[in-house]
DOTORBA-260213 format. One record per residue: residue in one letter; x, y, z of N, C-alpha, C in turn. Coordinates in pm, whole numbers. Atoms other than C-alpha are relative to their C-alpha. Layout:
+------+--------+--------+--------+--------+---------+--------+--------+--------+--------+
| type |  neast | nnorth |    nup | caeast | canorth |   caup |  ceast | cnorth |    cup |
+------+--------+--------+--------+--------+---------+--------+--------+--------+--------+
|    A |      X |      Y |      Z |      X |       Y |      Z |      X |      Y |      Z |
...
+------+--------+--------+--------+--------+---------+--------+--------+--------+--------+
//
This chain:
+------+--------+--------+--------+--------+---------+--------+--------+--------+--------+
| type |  neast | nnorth |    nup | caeast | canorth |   caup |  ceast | cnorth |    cup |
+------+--------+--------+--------+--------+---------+--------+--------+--------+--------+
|    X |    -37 |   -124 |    -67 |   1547 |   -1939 |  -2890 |    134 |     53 |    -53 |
|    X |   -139 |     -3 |     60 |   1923 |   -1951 |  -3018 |      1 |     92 |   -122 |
|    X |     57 |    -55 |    146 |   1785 |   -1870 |  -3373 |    -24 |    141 |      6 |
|    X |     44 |   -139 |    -42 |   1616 |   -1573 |  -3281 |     95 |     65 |     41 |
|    X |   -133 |   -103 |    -30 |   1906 |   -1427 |  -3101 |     74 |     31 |    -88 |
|    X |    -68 |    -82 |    119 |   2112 |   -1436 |  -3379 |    -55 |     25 |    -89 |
|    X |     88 |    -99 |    142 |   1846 |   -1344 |  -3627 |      4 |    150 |     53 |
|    X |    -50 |   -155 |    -38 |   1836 |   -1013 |  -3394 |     82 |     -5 |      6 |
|    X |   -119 |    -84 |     -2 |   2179 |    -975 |  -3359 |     37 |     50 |   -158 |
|    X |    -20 |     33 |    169 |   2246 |   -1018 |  -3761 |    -94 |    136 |    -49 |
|    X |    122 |    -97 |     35 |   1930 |    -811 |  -3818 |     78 |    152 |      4 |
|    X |    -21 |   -134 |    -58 |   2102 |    -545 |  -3620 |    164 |     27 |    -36 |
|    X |    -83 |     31 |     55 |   2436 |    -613 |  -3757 |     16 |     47 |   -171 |
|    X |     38 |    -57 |    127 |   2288 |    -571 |  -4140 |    -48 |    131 |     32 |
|    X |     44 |   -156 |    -22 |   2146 |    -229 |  -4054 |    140 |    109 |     48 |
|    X |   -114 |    -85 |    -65 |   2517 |    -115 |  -3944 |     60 |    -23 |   -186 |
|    X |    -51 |    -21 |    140 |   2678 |    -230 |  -4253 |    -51 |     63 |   -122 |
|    X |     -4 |    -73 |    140 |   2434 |     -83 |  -4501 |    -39 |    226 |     46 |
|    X |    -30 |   -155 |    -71 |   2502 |     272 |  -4310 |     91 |     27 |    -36 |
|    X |   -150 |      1 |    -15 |   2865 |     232 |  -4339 |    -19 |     98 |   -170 |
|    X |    -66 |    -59 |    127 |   3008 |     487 |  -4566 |    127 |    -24 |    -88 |
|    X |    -88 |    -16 |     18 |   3315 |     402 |  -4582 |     90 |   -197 |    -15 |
|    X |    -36 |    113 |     -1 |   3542 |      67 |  -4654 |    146 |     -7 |     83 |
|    X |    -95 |     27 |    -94 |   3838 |     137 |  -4429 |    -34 |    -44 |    141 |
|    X |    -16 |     58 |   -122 |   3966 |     -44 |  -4122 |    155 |     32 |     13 |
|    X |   -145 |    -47 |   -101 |   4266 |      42 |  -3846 |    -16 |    -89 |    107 |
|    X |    -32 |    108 |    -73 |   4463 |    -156 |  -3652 |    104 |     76 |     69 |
|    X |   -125 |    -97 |    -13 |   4709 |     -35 |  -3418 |     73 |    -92 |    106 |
|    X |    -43 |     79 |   -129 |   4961 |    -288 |  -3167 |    185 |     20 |    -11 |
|    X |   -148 |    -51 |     16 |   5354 |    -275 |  -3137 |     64 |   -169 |    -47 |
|    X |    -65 |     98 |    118 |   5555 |    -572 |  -3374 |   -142 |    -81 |    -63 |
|    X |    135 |     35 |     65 |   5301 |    -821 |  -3453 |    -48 |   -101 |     86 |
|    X |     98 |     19 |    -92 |   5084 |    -831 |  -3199 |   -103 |   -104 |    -41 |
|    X |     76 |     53 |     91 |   4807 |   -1067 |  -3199 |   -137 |     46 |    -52 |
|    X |    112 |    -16 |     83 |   4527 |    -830 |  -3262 |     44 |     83 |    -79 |
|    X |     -3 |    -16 |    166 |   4708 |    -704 |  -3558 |    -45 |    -82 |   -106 |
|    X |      0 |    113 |     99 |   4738 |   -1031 |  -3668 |   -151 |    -48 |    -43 |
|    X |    123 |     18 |     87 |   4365 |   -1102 |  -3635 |    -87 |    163 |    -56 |
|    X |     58 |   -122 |    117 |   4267 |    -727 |  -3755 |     -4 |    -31 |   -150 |
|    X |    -33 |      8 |    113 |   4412 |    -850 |  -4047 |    -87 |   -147 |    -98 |
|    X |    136 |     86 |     66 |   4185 |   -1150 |  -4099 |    -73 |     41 |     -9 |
|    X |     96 |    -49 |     36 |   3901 |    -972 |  -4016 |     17 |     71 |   -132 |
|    X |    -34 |    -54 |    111 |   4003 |    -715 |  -4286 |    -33 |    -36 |   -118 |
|    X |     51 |     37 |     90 |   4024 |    -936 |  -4517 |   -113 |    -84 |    -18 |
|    X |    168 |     99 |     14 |   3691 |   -1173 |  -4472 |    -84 |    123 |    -26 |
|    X |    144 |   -120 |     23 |   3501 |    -831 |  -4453 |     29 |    116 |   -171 |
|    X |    -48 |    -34 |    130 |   3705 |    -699 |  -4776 |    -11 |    202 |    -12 |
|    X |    -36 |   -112 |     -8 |   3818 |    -328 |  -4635 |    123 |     29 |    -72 |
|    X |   -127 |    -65 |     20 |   4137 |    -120 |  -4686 |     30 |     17 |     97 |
|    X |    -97 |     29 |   -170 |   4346 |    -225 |  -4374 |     59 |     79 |     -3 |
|    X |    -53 |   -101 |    -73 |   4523 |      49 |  -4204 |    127 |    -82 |    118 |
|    X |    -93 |     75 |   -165 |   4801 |     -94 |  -3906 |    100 |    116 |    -15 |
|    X |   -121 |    -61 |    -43 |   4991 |     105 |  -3719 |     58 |    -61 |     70 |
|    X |    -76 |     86 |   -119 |   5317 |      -4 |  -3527 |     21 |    109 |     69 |
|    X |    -49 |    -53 |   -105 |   5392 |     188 |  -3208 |    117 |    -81 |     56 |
|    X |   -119 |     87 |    -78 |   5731 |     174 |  -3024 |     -9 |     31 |    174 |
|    X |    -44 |    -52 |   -125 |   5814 |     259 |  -2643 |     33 |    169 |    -74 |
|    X |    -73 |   -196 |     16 |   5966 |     609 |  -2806 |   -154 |     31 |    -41 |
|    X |    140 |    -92 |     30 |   5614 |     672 |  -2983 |    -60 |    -10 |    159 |
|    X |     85 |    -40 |    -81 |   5461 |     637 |  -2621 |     73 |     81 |     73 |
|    X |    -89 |   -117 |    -72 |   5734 |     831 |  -2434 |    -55 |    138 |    -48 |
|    X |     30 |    -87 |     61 |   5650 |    1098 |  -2714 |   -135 |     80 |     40 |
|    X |    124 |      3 |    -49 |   5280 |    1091 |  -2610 |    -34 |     30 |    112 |
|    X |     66 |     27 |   -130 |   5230 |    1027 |  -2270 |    -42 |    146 |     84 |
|    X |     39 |   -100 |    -43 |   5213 |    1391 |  -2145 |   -111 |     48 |    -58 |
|    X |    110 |    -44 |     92 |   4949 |    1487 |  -2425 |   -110 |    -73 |     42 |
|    X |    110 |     83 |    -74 |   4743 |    1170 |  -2322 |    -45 |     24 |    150 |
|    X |     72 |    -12 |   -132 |   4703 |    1229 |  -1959 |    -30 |    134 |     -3 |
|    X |     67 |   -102 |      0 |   4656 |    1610 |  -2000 |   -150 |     -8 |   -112 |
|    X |    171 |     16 |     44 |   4336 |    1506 |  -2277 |    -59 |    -66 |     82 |
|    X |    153 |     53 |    -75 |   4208 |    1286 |  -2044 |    -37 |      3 |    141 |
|    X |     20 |    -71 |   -120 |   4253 |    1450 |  -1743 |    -40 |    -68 |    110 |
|    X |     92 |    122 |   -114 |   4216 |    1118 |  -1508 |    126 |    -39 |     57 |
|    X |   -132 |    -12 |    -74 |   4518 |    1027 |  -1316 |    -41 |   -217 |      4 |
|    X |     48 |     90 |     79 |   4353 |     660 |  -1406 |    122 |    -87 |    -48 |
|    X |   -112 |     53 |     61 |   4708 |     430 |  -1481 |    -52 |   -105 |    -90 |
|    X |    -33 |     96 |     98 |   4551 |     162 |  -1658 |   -131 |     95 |   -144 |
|    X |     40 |    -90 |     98 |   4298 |     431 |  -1848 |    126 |     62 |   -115 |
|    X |   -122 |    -97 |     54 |   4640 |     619 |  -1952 |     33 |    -89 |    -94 |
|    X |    -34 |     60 |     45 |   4775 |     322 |  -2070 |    -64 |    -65 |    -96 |
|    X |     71 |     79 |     70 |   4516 |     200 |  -2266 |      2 |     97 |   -135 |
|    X |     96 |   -113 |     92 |   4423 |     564 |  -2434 |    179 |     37 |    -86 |
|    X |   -127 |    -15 |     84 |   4818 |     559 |  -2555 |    -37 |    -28 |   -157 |
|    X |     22 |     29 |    133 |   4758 |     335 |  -2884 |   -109 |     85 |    -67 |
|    X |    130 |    -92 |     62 |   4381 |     489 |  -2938 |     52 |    161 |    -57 |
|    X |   -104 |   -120 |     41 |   4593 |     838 |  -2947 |     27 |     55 |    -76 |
|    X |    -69 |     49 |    112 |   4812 |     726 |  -3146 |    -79 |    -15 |   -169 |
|    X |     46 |     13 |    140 |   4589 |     579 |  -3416 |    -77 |     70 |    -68 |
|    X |    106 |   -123 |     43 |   4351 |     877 |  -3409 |     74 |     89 |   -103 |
|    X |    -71 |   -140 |     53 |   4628 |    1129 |  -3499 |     29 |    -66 |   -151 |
|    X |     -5 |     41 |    155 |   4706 |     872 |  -3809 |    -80 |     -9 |   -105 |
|    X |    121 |    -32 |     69 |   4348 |     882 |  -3926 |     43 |    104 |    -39 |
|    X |     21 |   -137 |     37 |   4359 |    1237 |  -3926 |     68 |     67 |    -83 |
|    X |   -105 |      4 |     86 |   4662 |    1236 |  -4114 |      3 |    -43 |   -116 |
|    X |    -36 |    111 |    129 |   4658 |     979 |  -4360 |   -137 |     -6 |    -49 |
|    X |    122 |     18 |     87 |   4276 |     970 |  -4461 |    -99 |    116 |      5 |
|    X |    101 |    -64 |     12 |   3982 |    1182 |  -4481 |   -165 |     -7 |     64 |
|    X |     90 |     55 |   -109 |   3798 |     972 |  -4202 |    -28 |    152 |     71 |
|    X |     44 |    -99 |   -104 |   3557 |    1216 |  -3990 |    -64 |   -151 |    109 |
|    X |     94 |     63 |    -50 |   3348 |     960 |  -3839 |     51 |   -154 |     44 |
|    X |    -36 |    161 |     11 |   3461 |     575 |  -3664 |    -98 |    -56 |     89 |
|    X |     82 |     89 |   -117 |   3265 |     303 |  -3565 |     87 |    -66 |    123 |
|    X |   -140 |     56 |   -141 |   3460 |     141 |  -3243 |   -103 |   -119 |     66 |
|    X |     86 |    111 |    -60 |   3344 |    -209 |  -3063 |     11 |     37 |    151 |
|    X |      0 |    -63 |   -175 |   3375 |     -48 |  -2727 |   -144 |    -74 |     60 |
|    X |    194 |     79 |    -84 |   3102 |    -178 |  -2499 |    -17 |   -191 |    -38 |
|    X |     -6 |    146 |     67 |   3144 |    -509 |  -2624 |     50 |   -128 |     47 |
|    X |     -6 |     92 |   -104 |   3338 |    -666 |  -2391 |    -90 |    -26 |    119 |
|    X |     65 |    -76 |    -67 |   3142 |    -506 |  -2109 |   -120 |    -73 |     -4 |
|    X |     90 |     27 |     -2 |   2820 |    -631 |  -2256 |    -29 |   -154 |    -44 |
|    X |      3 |    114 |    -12 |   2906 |    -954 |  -2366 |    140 |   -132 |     41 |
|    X |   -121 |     81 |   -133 |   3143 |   -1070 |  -2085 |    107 |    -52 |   -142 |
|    X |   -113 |     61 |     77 |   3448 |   -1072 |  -2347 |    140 |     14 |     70 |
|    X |   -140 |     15 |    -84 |   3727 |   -1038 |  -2045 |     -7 |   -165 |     59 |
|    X |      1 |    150 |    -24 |   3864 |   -1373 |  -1969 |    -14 |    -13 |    109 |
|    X |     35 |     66 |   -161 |   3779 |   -1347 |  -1600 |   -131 |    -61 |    -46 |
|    X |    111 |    -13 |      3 |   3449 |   -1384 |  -1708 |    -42 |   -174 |    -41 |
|    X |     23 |    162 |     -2 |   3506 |   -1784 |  -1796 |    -10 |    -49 |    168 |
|    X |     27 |    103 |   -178 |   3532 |   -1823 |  -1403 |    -87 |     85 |     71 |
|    X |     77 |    -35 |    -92 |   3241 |   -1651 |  -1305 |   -107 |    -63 |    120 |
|    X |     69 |    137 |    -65 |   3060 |   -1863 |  -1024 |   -112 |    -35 |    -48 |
|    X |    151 |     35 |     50 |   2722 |   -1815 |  -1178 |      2 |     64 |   -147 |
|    X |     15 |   -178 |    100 |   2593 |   -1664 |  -1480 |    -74 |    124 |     61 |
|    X |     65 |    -85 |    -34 |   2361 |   -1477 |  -1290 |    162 |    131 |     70 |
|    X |   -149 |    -85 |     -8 |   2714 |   -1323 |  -1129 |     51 |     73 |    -93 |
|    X |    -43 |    -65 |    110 |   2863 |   -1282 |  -1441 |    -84 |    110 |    -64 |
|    X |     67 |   -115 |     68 |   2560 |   -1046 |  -1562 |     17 |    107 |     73 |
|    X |     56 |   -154 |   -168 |   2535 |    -844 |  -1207 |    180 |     58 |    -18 |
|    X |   -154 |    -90 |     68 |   2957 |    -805 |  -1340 |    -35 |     89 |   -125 |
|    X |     25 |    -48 |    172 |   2812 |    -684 |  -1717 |    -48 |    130 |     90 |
|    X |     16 |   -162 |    -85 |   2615 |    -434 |  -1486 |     66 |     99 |    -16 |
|    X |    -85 |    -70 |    -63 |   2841 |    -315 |  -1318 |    103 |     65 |    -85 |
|    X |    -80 |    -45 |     84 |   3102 |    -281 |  -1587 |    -57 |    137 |   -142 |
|    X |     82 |    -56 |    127 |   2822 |    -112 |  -1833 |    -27 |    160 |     95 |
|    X |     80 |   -105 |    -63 |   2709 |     130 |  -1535 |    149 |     93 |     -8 |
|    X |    -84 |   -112 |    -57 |   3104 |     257 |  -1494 |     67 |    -11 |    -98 |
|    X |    -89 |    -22 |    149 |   3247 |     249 |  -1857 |     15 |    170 |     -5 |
|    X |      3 |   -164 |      7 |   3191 |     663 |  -1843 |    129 |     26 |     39 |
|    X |   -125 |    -44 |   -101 |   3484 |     663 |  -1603 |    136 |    -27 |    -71 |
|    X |    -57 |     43 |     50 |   3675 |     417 |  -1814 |     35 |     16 |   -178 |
|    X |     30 |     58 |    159 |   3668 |     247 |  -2164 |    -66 |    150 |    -58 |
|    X |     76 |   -123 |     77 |   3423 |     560 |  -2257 |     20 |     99 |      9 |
|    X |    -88 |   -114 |     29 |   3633 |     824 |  -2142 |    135 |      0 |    -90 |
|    X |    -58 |     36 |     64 |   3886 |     669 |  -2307 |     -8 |     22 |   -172 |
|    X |      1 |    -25 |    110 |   3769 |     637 |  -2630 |    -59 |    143 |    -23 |
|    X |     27 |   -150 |     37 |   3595 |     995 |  -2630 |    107 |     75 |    -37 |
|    X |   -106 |    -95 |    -23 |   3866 |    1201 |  -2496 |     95 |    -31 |   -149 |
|    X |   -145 |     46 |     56 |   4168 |    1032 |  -2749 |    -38 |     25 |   -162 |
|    X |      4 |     -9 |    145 |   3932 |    1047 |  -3090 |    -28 |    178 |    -32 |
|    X |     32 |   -157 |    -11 |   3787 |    1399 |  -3005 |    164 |    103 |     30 |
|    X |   -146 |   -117 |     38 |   4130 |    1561 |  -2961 |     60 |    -19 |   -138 |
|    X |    -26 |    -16 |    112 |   4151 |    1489 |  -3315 |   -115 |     23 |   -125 |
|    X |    116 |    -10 |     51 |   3854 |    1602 |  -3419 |   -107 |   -130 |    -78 |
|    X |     71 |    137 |     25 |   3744 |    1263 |  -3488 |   -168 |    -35 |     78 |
|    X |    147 |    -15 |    -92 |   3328 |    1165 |  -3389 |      1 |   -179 |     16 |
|    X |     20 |    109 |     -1 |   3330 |     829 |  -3252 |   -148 |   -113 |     31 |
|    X |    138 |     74 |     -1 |   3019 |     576 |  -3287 |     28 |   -122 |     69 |
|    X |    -40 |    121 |    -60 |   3006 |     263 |  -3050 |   -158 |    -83 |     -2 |
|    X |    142 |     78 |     27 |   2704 |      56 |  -3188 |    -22 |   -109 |     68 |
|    X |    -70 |     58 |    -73 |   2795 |    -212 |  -2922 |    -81 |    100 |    149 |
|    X |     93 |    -17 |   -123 |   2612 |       6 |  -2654 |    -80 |     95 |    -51 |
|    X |    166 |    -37 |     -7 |   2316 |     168 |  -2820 |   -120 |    -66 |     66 |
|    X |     76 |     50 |    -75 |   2038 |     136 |  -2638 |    -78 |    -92 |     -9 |
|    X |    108 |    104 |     26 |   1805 |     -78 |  -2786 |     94 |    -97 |     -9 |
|    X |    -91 |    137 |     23 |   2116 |    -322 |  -2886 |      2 |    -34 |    201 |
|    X |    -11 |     -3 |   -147 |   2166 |    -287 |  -2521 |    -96 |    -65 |    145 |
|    X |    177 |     40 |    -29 |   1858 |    -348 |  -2408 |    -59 |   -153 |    -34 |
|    X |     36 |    154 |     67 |   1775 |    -657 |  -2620 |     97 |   -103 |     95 |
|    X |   -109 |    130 |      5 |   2095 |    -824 |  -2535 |     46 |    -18 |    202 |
|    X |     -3 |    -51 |   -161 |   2105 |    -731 |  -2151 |   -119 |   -104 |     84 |
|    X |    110 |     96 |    -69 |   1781 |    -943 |  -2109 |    -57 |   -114 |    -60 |
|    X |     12 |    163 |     49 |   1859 |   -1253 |  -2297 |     67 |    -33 |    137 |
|    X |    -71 |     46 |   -117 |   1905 |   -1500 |  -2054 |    168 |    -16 |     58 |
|    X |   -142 |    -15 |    -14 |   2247 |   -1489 |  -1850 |     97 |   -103 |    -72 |
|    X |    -88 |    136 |     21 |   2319 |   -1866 |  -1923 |     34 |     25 |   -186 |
|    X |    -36 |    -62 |    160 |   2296 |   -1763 |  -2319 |    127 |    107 |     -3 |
|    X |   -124 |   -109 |     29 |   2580 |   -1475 |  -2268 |    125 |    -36 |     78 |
|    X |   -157 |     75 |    -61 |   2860 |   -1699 |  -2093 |     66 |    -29 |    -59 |
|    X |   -142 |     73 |    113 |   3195 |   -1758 |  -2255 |     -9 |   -142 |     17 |
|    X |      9 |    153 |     33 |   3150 |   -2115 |  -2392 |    136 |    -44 |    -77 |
|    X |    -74 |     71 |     73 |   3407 |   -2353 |  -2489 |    161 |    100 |      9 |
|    X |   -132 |   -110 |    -61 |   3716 |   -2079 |  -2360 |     12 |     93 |   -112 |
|    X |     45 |    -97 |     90 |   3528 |   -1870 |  -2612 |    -29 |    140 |     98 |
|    X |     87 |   -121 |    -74 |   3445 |   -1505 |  -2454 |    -56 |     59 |   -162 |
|    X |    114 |    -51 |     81 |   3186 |   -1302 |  -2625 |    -62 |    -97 |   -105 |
|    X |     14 |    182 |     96 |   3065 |   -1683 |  -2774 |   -156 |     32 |    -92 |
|    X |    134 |    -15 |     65 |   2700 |   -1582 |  -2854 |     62 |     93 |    -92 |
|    X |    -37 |    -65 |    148 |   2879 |   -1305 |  -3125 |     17 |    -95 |    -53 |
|    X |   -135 |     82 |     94 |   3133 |   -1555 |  -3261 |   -151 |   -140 |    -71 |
|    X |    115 |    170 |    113 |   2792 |   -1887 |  -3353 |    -90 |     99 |    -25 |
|    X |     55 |    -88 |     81 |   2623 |   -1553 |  -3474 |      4 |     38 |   -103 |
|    X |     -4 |    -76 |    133 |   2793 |   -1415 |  -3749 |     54 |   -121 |   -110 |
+------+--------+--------+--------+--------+---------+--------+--------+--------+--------+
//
């Protein structure tokens, strides 16, 4: 059964990469954060043209009125989130010739990658949380990333909740999509 899962995930995984137009990747955290630090592995295992931006406190001071008037949600930890995204949009738009980004959005969401999600009492719990988190991302995470790439004319793609991926991976069993080993999102990570 294991097999199969990651033969579909992989399956569906190869069908993204030979789409991809493009060989850049962006990173965006303030000194050296640690998902700069692993942007920058990925980067290089997948063999892009890394991008990192640093943000300070003054770049979000600079911001913060622009961000809550695009996303029009009064939302404090939305605001706070859609700062960096913002941020790294306006440097796309600047510095490359990017129209189009893929984004892993949905990803935590769908495969319980928040670390509450190691102490969920059940798995069956933990899915009826994936739910729940998948049913109100619109409000969140997905206004988020809309609003912050679209004010820079940017079109964002989140392959991470298409439907059929969505679908497939929604009705593997719960006990298969539990953070293992103080792994979250564990079925990606003995996938790829």
């Amino acid at each position: 059964m294991l097999y199969e899962v990651c033969l579909e995930i992989n399956l569906y995984r190869g069908t993204l990469a030979r789409t991809k137009t493009s060989s850049l990747s962006f990173a965006i955290g303030m000194g050296d954060s640690p998902d700069l630090r692993a942007a920058r592995i990925v980067a290089e295992y997948i063999g892009t043209e890394h991008h990192e931006v640093n943000f300070t406190e003054e770049d979000v001071a600079k911001v913060l009125d622009d961000v809550i008037y695009t996303l029009e949600t009064p939302d404090i930890t939305t605001i706070r989130a859609s700062i960096p995204m913002y941020i790294i949009a306006k440097y796309i738009l600047d510095n490359t010739e990017t129209t189009v980004l893929f984004s892993g959005e949905g990803a935590d969401e769908i495969a319980q990658g928040y670390i509450y999600f190691r102490d969920a009492p059940s798995p069956q719990a933990a899915h009826e949380d994936s739910l729940r988190l998948l049913r109100e991302i619109y409000m969140f995470d997905g206004l988020r990333a809309d609003r912050t790439t679209a004010a820079r004319s940017l079109e964002l793609r989140v392959p991470f909740l298409d439907l059929q991926f969505t679908n497939y991976y929604l009705n593997l069993s719960p006990e298969l999509k539990q953070p293992k080993d103080g792994i979250e999102k564990y079925l990606f990570t003995i996938c790829i």
